[in-house]
N, C-alpha and C positions, 0 to 999 in steps of 0.2 A: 274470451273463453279458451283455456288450453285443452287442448288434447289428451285425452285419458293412455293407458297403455293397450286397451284394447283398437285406438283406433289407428295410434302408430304401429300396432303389430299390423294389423287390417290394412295401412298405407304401406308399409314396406312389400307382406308379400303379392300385395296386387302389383307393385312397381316390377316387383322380379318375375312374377305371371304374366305379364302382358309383354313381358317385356322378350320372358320365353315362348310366347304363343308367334308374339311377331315375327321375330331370327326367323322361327323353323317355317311361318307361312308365307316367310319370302326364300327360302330355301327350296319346299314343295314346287310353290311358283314357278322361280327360277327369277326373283325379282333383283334387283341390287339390294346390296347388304345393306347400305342407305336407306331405303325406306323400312326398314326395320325399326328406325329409330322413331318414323312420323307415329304410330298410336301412343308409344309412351310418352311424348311430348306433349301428345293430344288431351292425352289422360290427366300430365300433372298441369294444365292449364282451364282446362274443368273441373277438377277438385280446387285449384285456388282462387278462381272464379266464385266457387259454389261455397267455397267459404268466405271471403271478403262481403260476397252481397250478401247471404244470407247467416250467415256464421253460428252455425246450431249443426250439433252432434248430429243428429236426426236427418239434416237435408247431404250432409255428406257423407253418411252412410246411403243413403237413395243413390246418392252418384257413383258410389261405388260400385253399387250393385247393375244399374245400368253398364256401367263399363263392363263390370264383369260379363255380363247377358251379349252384351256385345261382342267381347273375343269368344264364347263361348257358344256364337250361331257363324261368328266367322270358320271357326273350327270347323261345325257342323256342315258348313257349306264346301268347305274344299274335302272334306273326307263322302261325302254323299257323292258328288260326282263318280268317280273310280266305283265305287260302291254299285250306283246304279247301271254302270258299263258293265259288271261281273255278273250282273240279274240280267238285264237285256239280251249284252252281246258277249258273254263269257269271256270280256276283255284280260288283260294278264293285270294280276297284279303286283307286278314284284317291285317296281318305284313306295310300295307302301311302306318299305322300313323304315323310308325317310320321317315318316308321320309319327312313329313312334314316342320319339321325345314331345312333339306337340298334343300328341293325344294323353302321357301323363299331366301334360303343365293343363290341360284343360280339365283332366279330373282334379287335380290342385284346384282351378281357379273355383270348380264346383261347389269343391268341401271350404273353403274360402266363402263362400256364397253363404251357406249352409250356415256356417260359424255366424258369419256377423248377422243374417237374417233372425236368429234364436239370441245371441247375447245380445247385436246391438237396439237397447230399449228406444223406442220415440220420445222424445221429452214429451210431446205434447198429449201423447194417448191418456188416457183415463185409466186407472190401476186396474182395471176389469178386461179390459180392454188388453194390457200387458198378460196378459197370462190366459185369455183367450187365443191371441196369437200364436202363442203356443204348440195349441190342439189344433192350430190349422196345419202345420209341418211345411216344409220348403216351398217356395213358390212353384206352380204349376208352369211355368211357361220356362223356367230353369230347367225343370227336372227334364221337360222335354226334349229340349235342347241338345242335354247331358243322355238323354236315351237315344238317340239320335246319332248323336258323337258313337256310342258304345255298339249299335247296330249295323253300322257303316265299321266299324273296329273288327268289328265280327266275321263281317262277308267278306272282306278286305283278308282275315286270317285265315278263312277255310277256302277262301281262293288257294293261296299257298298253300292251306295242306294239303289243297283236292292234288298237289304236283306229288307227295310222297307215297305210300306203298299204296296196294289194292284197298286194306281195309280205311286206309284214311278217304279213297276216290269212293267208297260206298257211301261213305258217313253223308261226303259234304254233297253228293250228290244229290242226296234225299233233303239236302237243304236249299242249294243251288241253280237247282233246274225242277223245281215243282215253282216257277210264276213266280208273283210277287203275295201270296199271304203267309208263305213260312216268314218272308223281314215284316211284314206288320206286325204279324205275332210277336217275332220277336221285340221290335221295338215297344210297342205293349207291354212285356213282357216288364222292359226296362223301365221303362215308365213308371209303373207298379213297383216295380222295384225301389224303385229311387226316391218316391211318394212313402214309401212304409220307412224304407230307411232313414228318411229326414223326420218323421213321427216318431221313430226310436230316441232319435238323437236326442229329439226335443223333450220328451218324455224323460230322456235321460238327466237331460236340464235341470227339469223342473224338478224331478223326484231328488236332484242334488242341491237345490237349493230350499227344498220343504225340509229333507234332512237337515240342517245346518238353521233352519229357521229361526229357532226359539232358542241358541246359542249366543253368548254374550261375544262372541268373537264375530258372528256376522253382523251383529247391530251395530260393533264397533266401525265397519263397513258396510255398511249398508248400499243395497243394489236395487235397481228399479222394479225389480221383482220382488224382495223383502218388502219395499214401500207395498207394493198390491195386496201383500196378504195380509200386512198390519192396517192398509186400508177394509178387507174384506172382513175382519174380524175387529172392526172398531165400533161396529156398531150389530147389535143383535136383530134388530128390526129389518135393516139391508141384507143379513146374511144369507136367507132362503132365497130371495130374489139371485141375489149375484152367483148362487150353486146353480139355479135354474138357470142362466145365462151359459155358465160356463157344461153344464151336461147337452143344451142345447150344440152351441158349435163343436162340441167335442160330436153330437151326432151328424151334424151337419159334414164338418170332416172329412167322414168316410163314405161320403157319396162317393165323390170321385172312384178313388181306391175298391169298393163294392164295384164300381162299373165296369173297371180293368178288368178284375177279376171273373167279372161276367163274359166279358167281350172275349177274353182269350180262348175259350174254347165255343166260341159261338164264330168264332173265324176259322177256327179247322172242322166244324160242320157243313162250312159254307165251300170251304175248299173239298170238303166229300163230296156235295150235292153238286159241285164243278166238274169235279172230274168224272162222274160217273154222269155227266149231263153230256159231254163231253164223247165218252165211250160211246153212251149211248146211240148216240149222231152218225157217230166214224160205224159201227153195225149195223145201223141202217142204210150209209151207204151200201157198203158189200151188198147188204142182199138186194138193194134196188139193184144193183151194178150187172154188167153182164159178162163179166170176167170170168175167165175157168177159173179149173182149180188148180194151175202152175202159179196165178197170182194172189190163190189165195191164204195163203200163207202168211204172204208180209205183209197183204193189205189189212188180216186181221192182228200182227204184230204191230201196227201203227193204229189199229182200233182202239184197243185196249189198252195202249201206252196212256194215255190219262190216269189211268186208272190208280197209277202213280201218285199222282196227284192228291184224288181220293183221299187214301191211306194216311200217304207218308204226310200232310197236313193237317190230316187228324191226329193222328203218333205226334208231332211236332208242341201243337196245340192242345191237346192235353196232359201232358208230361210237362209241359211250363205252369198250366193251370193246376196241377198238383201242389208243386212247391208256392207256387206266389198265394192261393189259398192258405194255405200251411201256416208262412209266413204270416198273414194278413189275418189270421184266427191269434196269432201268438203278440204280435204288436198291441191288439186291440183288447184282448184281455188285458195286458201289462197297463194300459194307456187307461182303461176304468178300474181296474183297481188303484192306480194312481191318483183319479179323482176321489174315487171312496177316501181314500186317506188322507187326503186334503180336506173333503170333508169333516169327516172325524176329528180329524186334529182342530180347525179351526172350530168347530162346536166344543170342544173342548176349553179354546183359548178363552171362548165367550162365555162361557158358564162360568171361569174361573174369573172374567172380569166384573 
């Protein structure tokens, strides 16, 4: 079986991804420029492996994607570190520019991910099956990964801008020293983001390859997706079933994404009832306490400092739940009217056959 063009484009830029994720995470490191070389060699002895035994499109796209998920929680691991120092211990982070170049090659390896997950088809699925796939959008334990990468990108940047004028030390302040639910949020945040975004994509797909459907130039090429809908409209008696399958995981879907959405500002409520749990404590010291009133002053400035907390995690947490909302109203409309017109159209094809 040879190689299509989608899978040699898919093998070359993984070779040049892994092969920029590696340089730069022995560079981070501080590793020899030598071992730089061990995952791509690693890499192209499990894809030829994974071809000679099993030799099908299908198991070497799997591999790919494995590889990719792989440099893409390595990423995720040397970038959390530093990240977690700048939440704990307000460590510096000015070594982060180094990361820079590793952290595009890992949103490459992403949208990489992304691409071959929606074009490259399984031989072995069922046409129903193909274009359910779909309506699920990128893999969940990718996207994570890739939210992860970007929220560690984040505290790592507003480290350094907390170094520049007064108004930049306000911003990142109310980001950087209110604990750890301002990065859940945000990572959430990403999460959600990246889950809608890869439904776009796919959405985008699919709505380009229903357009081009019933054109004599796609039949002339024909793609594993055309096969599904000339399977889905081959016969009238299967056709109500296979709409109810496919409206099914389309609702299925957006669990997840509905939960993000929920969660994000149910974490800066949780971060109000913290801080003011919080306050609340440090004022009841004071009045237990039997300090004058020379101490009471800064004992009640150290009261109320949570109160910080409170606020600026709720500000934080619902200002992200705005937009990801917004977002996740605008995909989902697009993403059912997408199936209405699949619909439509393919009741069409049937009446006409």
């Amino acid at each position: 079986m040879t190689l299509n063009w989608p899978a040699r484009l898919s093998l070359l830029l993984y070779f040049v991804l892994l092969a920029l994720v590696a340089f730069n995470l022995a560079v981070v490191i501080e590793l020899p420029l030598w071992m730089a070389s061990i995952p791509p060699v690693l890499a192209v002895a499990a894809l030829v492996a994974t071809w000679f035994s099993i030799g099908t499109l299908s198991a070497l796209f799997v591999c790919l994607l494995v590889l990719g998920s792989i440099g893409l929680l390595a990423v995720a691991l040397v970038l959390a570190v530093p990240a977690w120092q700048v939440i704990a211990d307000g460590a510096s982070g000015s070594w982060a520019g180094r990361m820079v170049p590793m952290f595009i090659a890992a949103l490459a390896l992403h949208a990489c991910n992304l691409w071959i997950t929606t074009v490259a088809s399984g031989e072995h699925e069922e046409s129903l099956e193909r274009l359910a796939r779909l309506l699920y959008g990128p893999g969940i334990l990718s996207s994570l990964i890739t939210a992860l990468i970007l929220c560690a990108c984040l505290i790592l940047g507003m480290e350094l801008l907390a170094r520049g004028g007064f108004d930049a030390q306000a911003l990142t302040r109310r980001f950087l020293e209110r604990g750890i639910i301002p990065p859940l949020t945000v990572l959430l945040f990403f999460w959600g983001a990246l889950l809608l975004l890869g439904k776009w994509w796919n959405g985008w797909y699919l709505r380009r390859v229903l357009g081009r459907w019933q054109t004599a130039a796609m039949h002339l090429h024909s793609s594993p997706f055309t096969a599904s809908l000339d399977a889905l409209t081959a016969n009238a008696a299967d056709l109500d079933g296979g709409m109810q399958l496919l409206w099914r995981r389309h609702e299925e879907s957006w669990l997840l994404p509905r939960y993000i959405s929920w969660a994000v500002p149910v974490l800066g409520f949780i971060g109000t009832v913290l801080g003011i749990s919080l306050a609340a404590e440090g004022i009841r010291r004071i009045i237990a306490s039997d300090a004058g009133l020379a101490s009471l002053s800064s004992d009640l400035d150290g009261a109320i400092a949570p109160l910080g907390i409170a606020f600026d995690t709720t500000l934080i947490a619902l200002s992200l739940s705005v937009v990801l909302t917004l977002v996740l109203a605008l995909v989902q409309r697009g993403e059912e009217r997408l199936l209405a017109t699949l619909e439509r159209r393919a009741r069409e094809v049937v009446r006409e056959v």
